[in-house]
N, C-alpha and C positions, 0 to 999 in steps of 0.2 A: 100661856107664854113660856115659864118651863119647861113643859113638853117639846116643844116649836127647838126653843134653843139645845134641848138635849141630845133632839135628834139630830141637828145639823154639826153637833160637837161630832154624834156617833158616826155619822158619815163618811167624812174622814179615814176613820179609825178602820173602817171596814171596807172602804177604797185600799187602804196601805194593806191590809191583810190579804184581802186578796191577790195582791201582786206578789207579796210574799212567797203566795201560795205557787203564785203561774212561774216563780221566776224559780223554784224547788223543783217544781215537775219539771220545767224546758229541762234544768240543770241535771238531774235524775237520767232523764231522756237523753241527754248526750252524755252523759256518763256511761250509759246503755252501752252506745255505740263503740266506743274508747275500750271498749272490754279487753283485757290482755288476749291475745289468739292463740286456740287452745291446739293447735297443729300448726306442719311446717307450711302447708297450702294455706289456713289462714293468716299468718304471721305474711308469705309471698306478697299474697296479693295486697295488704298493707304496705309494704314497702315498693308494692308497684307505684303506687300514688305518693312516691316521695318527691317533692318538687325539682329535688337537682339529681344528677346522676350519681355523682361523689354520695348522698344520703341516700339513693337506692341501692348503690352499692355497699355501703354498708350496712345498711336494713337489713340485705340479704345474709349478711357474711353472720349477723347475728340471730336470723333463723337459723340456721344452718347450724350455729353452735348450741341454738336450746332445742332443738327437735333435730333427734337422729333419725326416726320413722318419716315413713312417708305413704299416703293412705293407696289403699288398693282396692279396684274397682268392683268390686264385690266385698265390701264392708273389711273395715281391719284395716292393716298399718306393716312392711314389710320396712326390714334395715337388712343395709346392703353393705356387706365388711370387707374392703379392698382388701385386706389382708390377707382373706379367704377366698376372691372375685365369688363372691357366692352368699344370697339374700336369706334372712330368716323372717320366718312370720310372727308378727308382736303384736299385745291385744291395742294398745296404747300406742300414743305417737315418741313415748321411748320406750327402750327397752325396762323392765321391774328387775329387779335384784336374782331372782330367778329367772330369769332369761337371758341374762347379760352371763351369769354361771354354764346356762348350757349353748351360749355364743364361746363362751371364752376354750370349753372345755373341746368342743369340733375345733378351736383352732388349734390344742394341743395335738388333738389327734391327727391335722392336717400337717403339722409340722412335722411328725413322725412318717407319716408316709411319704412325707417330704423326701426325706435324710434315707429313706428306704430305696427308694426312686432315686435319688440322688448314686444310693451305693451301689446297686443293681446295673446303674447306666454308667459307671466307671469301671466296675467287676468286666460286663462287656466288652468296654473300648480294652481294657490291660490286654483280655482273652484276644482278642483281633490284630491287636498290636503285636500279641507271643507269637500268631499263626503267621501274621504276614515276616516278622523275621523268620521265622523256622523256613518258610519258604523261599527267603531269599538265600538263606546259606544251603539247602539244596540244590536252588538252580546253578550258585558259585560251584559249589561240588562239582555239579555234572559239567559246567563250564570249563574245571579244572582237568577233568578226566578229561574230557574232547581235547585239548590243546594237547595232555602229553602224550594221546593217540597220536596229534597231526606229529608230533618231532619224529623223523627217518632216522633208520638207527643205522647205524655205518655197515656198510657191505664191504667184504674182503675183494680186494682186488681178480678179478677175473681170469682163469689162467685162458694161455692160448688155444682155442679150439683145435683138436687133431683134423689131419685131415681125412677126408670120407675114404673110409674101407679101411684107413688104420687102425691096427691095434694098440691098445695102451701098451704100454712094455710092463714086462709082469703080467699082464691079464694071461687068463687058463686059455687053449686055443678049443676048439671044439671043432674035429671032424667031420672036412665036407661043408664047413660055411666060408664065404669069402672074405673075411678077416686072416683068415688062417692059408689058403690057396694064393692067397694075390699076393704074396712074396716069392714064392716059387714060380709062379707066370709070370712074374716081372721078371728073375734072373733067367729065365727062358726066353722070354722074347729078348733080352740083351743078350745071348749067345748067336741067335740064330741072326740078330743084325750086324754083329762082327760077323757071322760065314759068309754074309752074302756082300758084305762092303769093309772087301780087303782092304789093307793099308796098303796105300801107292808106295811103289820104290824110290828110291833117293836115285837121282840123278848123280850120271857118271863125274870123277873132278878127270879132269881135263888135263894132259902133260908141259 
């Protein structure tokens, strides 16, 4: 009869342990699942399964602030530095102490070819800017020239043209041309038209 009653004590005892047991594993097993996510892809796709939008929105906003990498289809993890528009390859979903050194130290150097590029393409625009005035105070120039070509410069008054066969007075005569001849035929043919067209007599006066 002790025995009988011992066992049905122990029964109990070993009904409640075992649930112990079942209710450690379930709990173990969704603990599993609850795992913090060890990249940005799995951190997403938890916060896809956030019941409202407002919590997937911020789900998101807070992957995004614990993983800067993001994984790449052939194994690995690339972060992408707006700073730089330009991706680095990381073993890890962040950058390591040593990587984040030789990110920072490309942006030093990106900044410098910056400011080079920057000086190169202002050195340019000055030089273009010197050539295109230079060439506008040339075409002024030449604009200036044309205009004081067009002003007519004053002509002296024109004397009276002689008439044909005259000689200037003063001028040398030269024998045998008719500058020289045509004053002498002239008081010749006026002799011989008074011999041939005598002057009329006056009428008698009358007693």
């Amino acid at each position: 009869m002790s025995t009988v009653f011992a066992s049905r004590r122990a029964a109990p005892l070993l009904v409640a342990a075992a649930g112990v047991f079942l209710l450690t594993s379930l709990h173990a097993h969704a603990q599993w699942w609850k795992r913090a996510p060890v990249d940005f892809e799995e951190c997403a796709d938890a916060a896809e399964k956030s019941p409202t939008k407002a919590e997937k929105t911020s789900a998101l906003a807070d992957c995004n602030a614990k993983f800067a990498g993001r994984r790449k289809a052939g194994g690995g993890y690339t972060y992408y530095d707006f700073l730089q528009d330009r991706t680095f390859d990381i073993a890890g979903p962040n950058p390591t102490p040593e990587e984040q050194k030789k990110i920072d130290e490309s942006y030093t150097a990106y900044l410098a070819n910056q400011r080079r590029s920057n000086e190169a393409a202002q050195a340019t625009a000055r030089q273009q800017r010197e050539q295109q005035e230079q060439q506008v105070r040339q075409l002024q120039q030449v604009a200036l020239r044309t205009e004081v070509e067009r002003v007519p410069v004053p002509v002296g008054r024109p004397k009276v043209q002689q008439a044909a066969g005259a000689r200037p007075k003063g001028a040398p005569c030269t024998k045998g041309s008719f500058s020289c001849e045509w004053p002498r035929l002239s008081e010749s043919l006026s002799d011989l038209k008074k011999l041939f067209s005598p002057t009329p007599s006056k009428p008698a006066k009358k007693g």
